[in-house]
SEKOLTOR-566430 format. One record per residue (C-alpha): x, y, z. Coordinates in steps of 0.05 Angstrom, whole numbers, padded with zeros to 5 digits, always signed. Each point is the difference from the previous one (the first is absolute). Example, Ala and Ser with C-alpha at 12.3 -4.5 7.8 and 13.67 -1.06 7.14 Angstrom:
// residues 2
+00246-00090+00156+00027+00069-00013
//
This chain:
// residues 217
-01519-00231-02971-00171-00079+00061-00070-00032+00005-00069+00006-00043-00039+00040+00044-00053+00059+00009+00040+00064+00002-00056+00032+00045+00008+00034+00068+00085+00001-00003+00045+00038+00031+00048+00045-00045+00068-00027-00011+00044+00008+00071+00057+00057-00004+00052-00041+00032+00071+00031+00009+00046-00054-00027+00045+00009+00064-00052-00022+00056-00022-00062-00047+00015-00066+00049+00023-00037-00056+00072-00032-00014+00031+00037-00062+00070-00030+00002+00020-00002-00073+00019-00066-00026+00006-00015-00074-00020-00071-00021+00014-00046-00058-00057+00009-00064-00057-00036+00015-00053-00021-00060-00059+00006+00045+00011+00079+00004-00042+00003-00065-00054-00031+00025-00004+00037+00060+00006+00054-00041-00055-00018-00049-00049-00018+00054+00008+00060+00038-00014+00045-00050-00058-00034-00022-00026+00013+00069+00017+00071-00009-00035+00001-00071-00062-00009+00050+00014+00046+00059+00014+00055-00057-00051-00027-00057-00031+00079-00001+00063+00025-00023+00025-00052-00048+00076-00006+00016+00054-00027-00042+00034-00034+00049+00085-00029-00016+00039-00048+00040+00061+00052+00014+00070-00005+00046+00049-00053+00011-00057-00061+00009-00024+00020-00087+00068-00019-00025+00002-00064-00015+00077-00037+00042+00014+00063+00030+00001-00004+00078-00034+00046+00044-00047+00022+00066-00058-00048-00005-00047+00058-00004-00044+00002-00062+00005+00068-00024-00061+00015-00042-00014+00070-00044-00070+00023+00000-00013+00051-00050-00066+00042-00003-00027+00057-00045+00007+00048+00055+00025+00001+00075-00056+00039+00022-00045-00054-00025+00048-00053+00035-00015+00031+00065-00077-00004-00004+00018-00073+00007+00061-00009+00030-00042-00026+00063-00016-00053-00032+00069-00033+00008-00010-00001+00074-00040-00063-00013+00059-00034-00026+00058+00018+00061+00020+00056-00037+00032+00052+00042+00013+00072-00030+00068+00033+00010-00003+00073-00014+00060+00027+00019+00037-00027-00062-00034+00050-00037+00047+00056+00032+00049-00029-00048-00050-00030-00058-00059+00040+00000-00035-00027-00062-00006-00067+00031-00034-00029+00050+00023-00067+00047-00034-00047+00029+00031-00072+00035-00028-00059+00027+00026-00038+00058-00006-00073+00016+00015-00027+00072+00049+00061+00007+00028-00010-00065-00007+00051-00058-00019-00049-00068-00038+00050-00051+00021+00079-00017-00046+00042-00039+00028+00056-00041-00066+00034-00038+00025+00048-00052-00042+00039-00059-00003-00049-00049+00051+00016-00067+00024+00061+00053+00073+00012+00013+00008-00053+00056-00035-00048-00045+00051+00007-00043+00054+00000+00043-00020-00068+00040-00014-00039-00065+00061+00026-00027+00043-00018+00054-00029-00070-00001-00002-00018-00069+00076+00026-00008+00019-00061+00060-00041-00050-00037+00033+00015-00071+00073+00003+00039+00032-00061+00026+00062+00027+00012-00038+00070+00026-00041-00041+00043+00057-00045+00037+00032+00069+00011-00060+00020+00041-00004-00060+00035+00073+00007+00031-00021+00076+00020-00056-00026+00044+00032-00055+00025+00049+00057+00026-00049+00045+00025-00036-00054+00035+00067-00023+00035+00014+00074+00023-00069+00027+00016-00043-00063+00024-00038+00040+00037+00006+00072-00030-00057-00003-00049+00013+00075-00027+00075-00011-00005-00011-00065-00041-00043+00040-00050+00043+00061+00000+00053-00047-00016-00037-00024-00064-00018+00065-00030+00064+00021-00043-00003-00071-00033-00077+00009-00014+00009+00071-00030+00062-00027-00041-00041-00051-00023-00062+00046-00018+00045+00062-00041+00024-00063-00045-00036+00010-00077-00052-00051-00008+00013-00066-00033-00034-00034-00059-00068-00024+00006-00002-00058+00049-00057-00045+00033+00018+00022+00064-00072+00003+00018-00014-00078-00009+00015-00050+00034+00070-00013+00009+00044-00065+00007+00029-00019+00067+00079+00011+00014+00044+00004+00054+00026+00070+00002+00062-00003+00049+00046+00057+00024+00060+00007-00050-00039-00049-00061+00020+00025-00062-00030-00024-00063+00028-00020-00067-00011+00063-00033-00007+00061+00048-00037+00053-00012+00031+00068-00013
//
């Protein structure tokens, strides 16, 4: 990661440790599916609305934004505001929508804050809300746009899930852990040429092991 609706008289955003959540969070990874852009484009233009005061930028981010590549159906969306302070001034707002805040991640990122949504016990929407053009910004864009440029980069991510996934279905820490020295390898790389990473991009199968033509060095 909603309904047009007043925003009077609600309750702030419910501090939910992730651990008593009754929700199934087995870890499956899942074929690309073209619709995860339009889920993604809908939902944030619900968001656009919850947080109209602040004027977010708001980016399609994780697995489900690169076009082939196989992943959690979760839509991972990065919300980035002027300031976090003003963010929580009207992070209740998001309450409206199912959105669920998850604090304790901020032991380990404290710049960011999380929120999920949950449908019939099944987590379908994250929200990462960042300072806009501020370090992790930066960091998730890059990350992205590096997977969406990359072929042969991308398939090699797609075989490290598929992994993780086997070996920690139901671990959802050790599954992330497992990702992290591929994601920092991937962000200390010098940044490519110019691309349109930001547009829309054409549909391909990404599959564990697929290596292009020409591979990237």
């Amino acid at each position: 990661m909603p309904r047009l609706m007043s925003f009077e008289n609600v309750r702030t955003v419910q501090m939910i440790p992730s651990e008593l959540m009754r929700i199934n969070d087995e870890i499956v990874v899942v074929p690309h599916s073209a619709a995860w852009t339009a889920r993604f484009r809908i939902e944030s233009q619900l968001l656009h609305v919850a947080l109209a005061l602040l004027k977010p930028a708001i980016e399609h981010i994780g697995s489900t934004s690169v076009p082939g590549l196989a992943a959690k159906p979760i839509i991972d969306m990065l919300v980035g505001v002027e300031s976090l302070t003003a963010f929580e001034c009207q992070s209740r707002r998001l309450a409206l929508f199912g959105y669920q805040y998850i604090p304790e991640y901020e032991r380990a990122l404290p710049d960011r804050r999380f929120f999920k949504r949950v449908v019939n016990g099944m987590r379908t929407h994250h929200v990462h809300v960042v300072e806009k053009n501020g370090v992790y910004w930066k960091r998730y864009l890059k990350f992205r746009n590096s997977l969406r440029d990359d072929a042969w980069m991308a398939s090699r991510y797609a075989e490290l899930k598929l992994r993780l996934a086997a070996r920690h279905s139901f671990d959802r820490d050790a599954y992330t852990n497992g990702k992290t020295g591929f994601i920092e390898a991937v962000l200390a790389m010098p940044p490519q040429a110019a691309t349109s990473s930001t547009a829309a991009q054409p549909t391909r199968l990404i599959t564990p092991l697929q290596q292009p033509a020409t591979m990237t060095a």
